[in-house]
N, C-alpha and C positions, 0 to 999 in steps of 0.2 A: 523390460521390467519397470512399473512405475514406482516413484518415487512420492506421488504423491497418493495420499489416502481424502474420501471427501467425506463428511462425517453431516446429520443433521442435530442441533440441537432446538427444538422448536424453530421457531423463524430464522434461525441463524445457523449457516452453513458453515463449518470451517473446515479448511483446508491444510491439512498437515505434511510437511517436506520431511523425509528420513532418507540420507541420503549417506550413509557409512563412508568415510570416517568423520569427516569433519563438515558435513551439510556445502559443500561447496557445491552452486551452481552449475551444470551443463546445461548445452542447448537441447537436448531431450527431454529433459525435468524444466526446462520453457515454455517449451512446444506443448507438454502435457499440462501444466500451469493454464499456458490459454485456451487450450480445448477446455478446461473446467468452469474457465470464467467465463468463457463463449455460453456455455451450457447452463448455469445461473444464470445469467443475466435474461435468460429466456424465461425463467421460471418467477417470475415478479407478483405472481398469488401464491408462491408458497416460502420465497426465502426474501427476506427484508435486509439481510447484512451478511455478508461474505467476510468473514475472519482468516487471517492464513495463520500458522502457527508452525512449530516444530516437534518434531517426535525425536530429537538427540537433546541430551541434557547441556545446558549451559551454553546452546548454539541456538539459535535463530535460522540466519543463511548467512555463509560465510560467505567472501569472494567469488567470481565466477572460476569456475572451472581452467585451470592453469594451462591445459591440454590443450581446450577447443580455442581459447587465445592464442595458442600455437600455431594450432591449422586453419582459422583466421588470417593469422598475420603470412601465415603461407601461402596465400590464395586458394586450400582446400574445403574450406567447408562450404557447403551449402547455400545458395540464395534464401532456403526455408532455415535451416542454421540460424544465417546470418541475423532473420528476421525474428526468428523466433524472441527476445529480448524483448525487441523494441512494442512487436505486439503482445504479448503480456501485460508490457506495464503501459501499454494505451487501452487496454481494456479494465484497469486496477482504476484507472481513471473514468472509464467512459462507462462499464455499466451501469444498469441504473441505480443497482441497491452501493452503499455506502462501503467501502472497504476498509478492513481494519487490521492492522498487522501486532499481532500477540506475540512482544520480545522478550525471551523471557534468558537471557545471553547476549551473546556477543552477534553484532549485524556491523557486520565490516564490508567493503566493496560493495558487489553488487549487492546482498543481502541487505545492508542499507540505503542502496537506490531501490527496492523493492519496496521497503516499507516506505517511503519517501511520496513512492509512488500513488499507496494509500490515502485513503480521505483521511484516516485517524490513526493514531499509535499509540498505543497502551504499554510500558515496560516493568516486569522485575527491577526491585531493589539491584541486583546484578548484573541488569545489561548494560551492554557500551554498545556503544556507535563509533565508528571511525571509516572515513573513507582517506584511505593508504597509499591512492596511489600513485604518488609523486616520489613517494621512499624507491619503489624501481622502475622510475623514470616516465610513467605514463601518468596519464589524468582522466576524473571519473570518464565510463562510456557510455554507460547507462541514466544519463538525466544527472546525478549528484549534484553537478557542479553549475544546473539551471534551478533545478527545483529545492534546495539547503536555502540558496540566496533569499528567493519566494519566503521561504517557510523562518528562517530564523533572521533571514536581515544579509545585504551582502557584505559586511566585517566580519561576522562572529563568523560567516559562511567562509571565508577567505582563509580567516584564520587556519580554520579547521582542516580544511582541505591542504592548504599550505603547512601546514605543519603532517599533516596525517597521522594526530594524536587518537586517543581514546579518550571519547568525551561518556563520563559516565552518567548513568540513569538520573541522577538528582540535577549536575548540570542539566542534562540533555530536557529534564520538566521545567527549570527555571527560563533558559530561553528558546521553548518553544518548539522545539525539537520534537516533543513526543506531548501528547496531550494529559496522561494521568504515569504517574508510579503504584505500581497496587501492591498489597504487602507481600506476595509472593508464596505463601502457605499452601495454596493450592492456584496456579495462575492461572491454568487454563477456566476452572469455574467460575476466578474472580474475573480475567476478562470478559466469560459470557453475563456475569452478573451486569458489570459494566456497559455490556453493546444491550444489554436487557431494554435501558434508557430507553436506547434512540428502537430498537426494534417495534415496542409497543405502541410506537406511533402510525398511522396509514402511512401503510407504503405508497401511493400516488405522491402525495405531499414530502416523504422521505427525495423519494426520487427526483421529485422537480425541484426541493432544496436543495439536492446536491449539483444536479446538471447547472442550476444559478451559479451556485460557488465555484464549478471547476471552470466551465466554460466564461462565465461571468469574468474572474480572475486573466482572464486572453483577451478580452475585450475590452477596447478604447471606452470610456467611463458611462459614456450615451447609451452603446450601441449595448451594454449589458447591465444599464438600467429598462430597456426595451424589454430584451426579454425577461426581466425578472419579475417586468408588469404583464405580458403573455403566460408567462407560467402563473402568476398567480392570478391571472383573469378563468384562464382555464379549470383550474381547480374551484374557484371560486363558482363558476357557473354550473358545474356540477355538486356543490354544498349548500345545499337550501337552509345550513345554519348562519352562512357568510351571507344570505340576501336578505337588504332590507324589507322588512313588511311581512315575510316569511313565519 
Protein backbone atom coordinates (compact mmCIF):
# COMPACT_ATOMS: atom_id res chain seq x y z
CA UNK A 1 0.00 0.00 0.00
CA UNK A 2 1.60 3.42 -0.72
CA UNK A 3 1.96 5.95 1.43
CA UNK A 4 2.82 8.44 -0.65
CA UNK A 5 0.64 10.39 -3.15
CA UNK A 6 2.67 12.57 -6.18
CA UNK A 7 0.45 15.42 -7.14
CA UNK A 8 1.52 18.13 -10.25
CA UNK A 9 1.02 21.65 -9.52
CA UNK A 10 2.39 23.38 -12.67
CA UNK A 11 6.26 23.11 -12.63
CA UNK A 12 6.06 21.82 -9.11
CA UNK A 13 5.60 18.33 -7.98
CA UNK A 14 4.69 17.59 -4.46
CA UNK A 15 4.92 14.79 -2.83
CA UNK A 16 2.54 13.94 0.01
CA UNK A 17 3.26 11.29 3.17
CA UNK A 18 -0.14 9.85 4.92
CA UNK A 19 0.74 7.53 6.80
CA UNK A 20 -1.92 6.70 9.86
CA UNK A 21 -1.47 7.27 12.92
CA UNK A 22 1.08 9.42 13.50
CA UNK A 23 3.20 9.84 9.87
CA UNK A 24 5.97 7.81 11.35
CA UNK A 25 8.59 6.74 8.89
CA UNK A 26 9.15 2.98 7.72
CA UNK A 27 11.51 1.67 5.26
CA UNK A 28 8.70 0.97 2.74
CA UNK A 29 7.38 4.53 2.72
CA UNK A 30 11.53 5.11 1.78
CA UNK A 31 11.87 2.87 -0.63
CA UNK A 32 8.66 4.24 -2.20
CA UNK A 33 9.99 8.00 -1.47
CA UNK A 34 13.09 7.15 -3.76
CA UNK A 35 11.48 5.39 -6.49
CA UNK A 36 9.45 8.96 -6.73
CA UNK A 37 12.49 11.00 -6.53
CA UNK A 38 14.37 8.69 -8.90
CA UNK A 39 11.51 9.32 -11.30
CA UNK A 40 11.43 13.33 -11.09
CA UNK A 41 14.69 13.92 -11.35
CA UNK A 42 14.23 12.29 -14.77
CA UNK A 43 11.60 14.50 -15.75
CA UNK A 44 13.66 18.10 -15.76
CA UNK A 45 11.32 19.69 -18.78
CA UNK A 46 8.48 19.33 -16.99
CA UNK A 47 9.07 19.63 -13.13
CA UNK A 48 11.47 22.55 -11.80
CA UNK A 49 10.95 21.85 -7.85
CA UNK A 50 9.93 18.63 -5.86
CA UNK A 51 8.03 19.78 -2.69
CA UNK A 52 7.34 16.88 0.00
CA UNK A 53 4.44 17.68 2.29
CA UNK A 54 1.92 16.01 4.49
CA UNK A 55 -1.62 14.61 4.33
CA UNK A 56 -2.19 14.28 8.58
CA UNK A 57 -2.95 17.47 10.32
CA UNK A 58 -0.38 18.97 12.61
CA UNK A 59 2.42 16.37 11.47
CA UNK A 60 4.98 16.60 8.97
CA UNK A 61 7.12 13.14 9.43
CA UNK A 62 7.42 12.02 12.58
CA UNK A 63 10.30 9.63 13.82
CA UNK A 64 11.23 6.68 11.97
CA UNK A 65 9.28 3.76 12.34
CA UNK A 66 9.92 2.31 16.10
CA UNK A 67 9.45 -1.45 14.65
CA UNK A 68 11.85 -1.43 11.73
CA UNK A 69 14.54 -0.02 14.42
CA UNK A 70 13.84 -3.05 16.12
CA UNK A 71 14.46 -5.45 13.31
CA UNK A 72 17.45 -3.51 12.48
CA UNK A 73 19.01 -3.55 15.63
CA UNK A 74 18.20 -7.35 15.34
CA UNK A 75 19.99 -8.05 12.38
CA UNK A 76 16.62 -8.70 10.43
CA UNK A 77 15.98 -6.37 7.95
CA UNK A 78 16.92 -6.10 4.67
CA UNK A 79 20.14 -4.82 2.95
CA UNK A 80 17.44 -2.84 0.54
CA UNK A 81 15.63 -1.84 4.25
CA UNK A 82 18.65 -0.87 5.46
CA UNK A 83 19.43 1.39 2.48
CA UNK A 84 16.45 2.58 1.67
CA UNK A 85 16.95 5.95 4.30
CA UNK A 86 20.11 6.60 3.19
CA UNK A 87 19.14 6.69 -0.64
CA UNK A 88 16.26 8.87 -0.23
CA UNK A 89 17.76 11.56 1.42
CA UNK A 90 21.06 11.33 -1.23
CA UNK A 91 18.58 11.75 -3.81
CA UNK A 92 16.69 14.90 -1.75
CA UNK A 93 20.13 16.18 -2.35
CA UNK A 94 21.35 15.18 -5.66
CA UNK A 95 18.39 15.64 -8.08
CA UNK A 96 18.56 18.22 -10.07
CA UNK A 97 15.53 20.20 -9.40
CA UNK A 98 15.67 22.06 -5.79
CA UNK A 99 13.87 20.28 -2.97
CA UNK A 100 11.56 21.60 -0.65
CA UNK A 101 10.05 20.35 2.52
CA UNK A 102 6.43 21.95 3.28
CA UNK A 103 6.23 21.82 7.50
CA UNK A 104 3.30 22.54 8.37
CA UNK A 105 3.75 20.43 12.37
CA UNK A 106 5.63 18.77 14.11
CA UNK A 107 9.16 16.97 12.20
CA UNK A 108 10.84 15.39 14.92
CA UNK A 109 13.60 12.44 14.34
CA UNK A 110 13.77 11.29 10.99
CA UNK A 111 10.98 13.57 9.69
CA UNK A 112 13.44 16.36 10.51
CA UNK A 113 16.48 14.68 8.97
CA UNK A 114 14.29 14.59 5.79
CA UNK A 115 13.58 17.99 5.64
CA UNK A 116 17.28 18.69 6.66
CA UNK A 117 18.04 16.86 3.74
CA UNK A 118 16.12 19.39 1.39
CA UNK A 119 17.60 22.37 -0.47
CA UNK A 120 14.78 24.59 1.37
CA UNK A 121 12.25 24.60 4.23
CA UNK A 122 9.23 26.57 4.53
CA UNK A 123 7.19 26.07 7.96
CA UNK A 124 3.66 26.86 9.62
CA UNK A 125 3.43 29.28 12.53
CA UNK A 126 2.96 25.64 14.40
CA UNK A 127 5.76 23.52 13.35
CA UNK A 128 8.60 22.39 15.64
CA UNK A 129 11.59 20.64 14.90
CA UNK A 130 13.19 18.51 17.50
CA UNK A 131 15.66 15.79 17.04
CA UNK A 132 14.99 13.41 20.26
CA UNK A 133 17.26 11.19 20.25
CA UNK A 134 19.52 11.13 23.04
CA UNK A 135 16.24 11.21 25.48
CA UNK A 136 16.25 7.08 24.69
CA UNK A 137 19.66 6.72 24.40
CA UNK A 138 20.62 6.79 20.69
CA UNK A 139 21.82 9.68 18.39
CA UNK A 140 20.44 11.05 14.96
CA UNK A 141 20.84 8.13 12.07
CA UNK A 142 19.93 9.70 9.46
CA UNK A 143 22.38 12.85 8.64
CA UNK A 144 20.81 15.28 11.75
CA UNK A 145 23.70 15.43 13.71
CA UNK A 146 26.15 16.20 10.21
CA UNK A 147 23.83 18.26 8.32
CA UNK A 148 21.93 20.84 11.71
CA UNK A 149 25.76 21.74 12.31
CA UNK A 150 26.19 22.80 8.22
CA UNK A 151 22.80 24.48 8.32
CA UNK A 152 22.51 26.46 11.71
CA UNK A 153 26.14 26.50 13.10
CA UNK A 154 27.76 23.60 15.33
CA UNK A 155 26.44 25.29 19.11
CA UNK A 156 23.10 26.11 18.32
CA UNK A 157 23.35 22.34 16.50
CA UNK A 158 24.72 20.78 19.70
CA UNK A 159 22.47 22.44 21.75
CA UNK A 160 19.65 21.08 20.15
CA UNK A 161 20.45 17.85 19.72
CA UNK A 162 21.91 17.49 23.29
CA UNK A 163 19.07 18.75 24.82
CA UNK A 164 16.37 17.10 22.23
CA UNK A 165 14.11 20.11 22.79
CA UNK A 166 11.51 21.44 20.45
CA UNK A 167 12.64 24.18 18.83
CA UNK A 168 9.57 26.11 17.47
CA UNK A 169 8.77 27.67 13.93
CA UNK A 170 9.83 31.43 14.91
CA UNK A 171 13.14 30.15 16.56
CA UNK A 172 13.76 27.51 13.97
CA UNK A 173 13.43 31.09 11.03
CA UNK A 174 15.59 33.25 13.18
CA UNK A 175 18.57 30.83 13.21
CA UNK A 176 18.37 29.31 10.09
CA UNK A 177 16.78 26.36 10.41
CA UNK A 178 14.06 26.74 8.03
CA UNK A 179 14.15 29.47 5.39
CA UNK A 180 10.46 31.34 5.56
CA UNK A 181 7.47 30.99 8.33
CA UNK A 182 4.15 31.48 6.09
CA UNK A 183 0.98 32.44 7.66
CA UNK A 184 -0.51 29.12 7.56
CA UNK A 185 -4.20 29.96 6.41
CA UNK A 186 -3.96 27.66 3.66
CA UNK A 187 -0.11 26.24 3.60
CA UNK A 188 0.02 23.98 1.18
CA UNK A 189 -1.05 27.02 -1.69
CA UNK A 190 1.20 29.40 0.39
CA UNK A 191 4.15 27.04 0.10
CA UNK A 192 3.46 26.66 -3.75
CA UNK A 193 3.05 30.48 -3.81
CA UNK A 194 6.43 30.45 -2.23
CA UNK A 195 8.51 27.73 -4.50
CA UNK A 196 6.40 29.88 -7.40
CA UNK A 197 9.82 32.17 -6.99
CA UNK A 198 12.39 29.88 -7.67
CA UNK A 199 10.08 27.70 -10.22
CA UNK A 200 9.72 30.54 -12.86
CA UNK A 201 13.25 30.52 -13.27
CA UNK A 202 15.17 28.06 -16.36
CA UNK A 203 15.46 25.15 -14.89
CA UNK A 204 19.10 24.51 -16.68
CA UNK A 205 20.34 27.51 -14.45
CA UNK A 206 17.95 26.21 -11.43
CA UNK A 207 19.66 22.96 -11.52
CA UNK A 208 23.31 23.84 -11.95
CA UNK A 209 22.82 26.50 -8.97
CA UNK A 210 21.87 23.97 -6.88
CA UNK A 211 24.42 21.18 -7.93
CA UNK A 212 27.02 24.49 -7.08
CA UNK A 213 25.65 24.90 -3.61
CA UNK A 214 25.24 21.23 -2.60
CA UNK A 215 28.12 19.66 -3.97
CA UNK A 216 30.13 23.14 -3.95
CA UNK A 217 29.43 23.04 0.09
CA UNK A 218 31.80 19.18 0.16
CA UNK A 219 34.44 20.85 -1.53
CA UNK A 220 37.95 22.15 -0.33
CA UNK A 221 37.31 25.99 -1.47
CA UNK A 222 39.32 25.74 -5.09
CA UNK A 223 38.16 22.74 -6.14
CA UNK A 224 34.32 24.12 -5.89
CA UNK A 225 35.22 27.43 -7.14
CA UNK A 226 36.24 25.31 -10.37
CA UNK A 227 33.16 24.06 -10.86
CA UNK A 228 31.01 26.85 -10.19
CA UNK A 229 33.12 28.52 -13.17
CA UNK A 230 32.13 25.03 -15.36
CA UNK A 231 28.85 25.31 -14.66
CA UNK A 232 28.41 28.65 -15.41
CA UNK A 233 30.77 28.54 -18.44
CA UNK A 234 28.39 26.01 -19.71
CA UNK A 235 25.21 27.65 -19.43
CA UNK A 236 26.82 30.64 -20.47
CA UNK A 237 27.70 29.29 -23.80
CA UNK A 238 24.47 28.14 -24.45
CA UNK A 239 22.91 32.05 -23.60
CA UNK A 240 23.53 34.19 -26.35
CA UNK A 241 22.11 36.87 -23.82
CA UNK A 242 25.37 36.13 -21.39
CA UNK A 243 27.90 36.78 -24.85
CA UNK A 244 29.52 39.65 -25.38
CA UNK A 245 28.79 41.35 -28.79
CA UNK A 246 25.63 39.13 -29.12
Amino acid sequence: MSTWTSDRFGPAAVLTFTREPGNFMDFASMAQLGSLLEDLGRQTDEVKVVMLASGLDDRFIDHAELADLARAGAGQASKEELGSWSRALRLLEEIPQPTVAAVDGLASGGGNEIALACSLRVASPRSRFQQPEVAVGIIPGGGGSVRLPRLIGPSRAAEAILSGRLVLAEEAQRVGWVNAVLPGTDFLQEALHWVDVIARHSGPALYAAKQSVVAGSRLPFGDALTMERRLFGGLSAGNRALTPGS
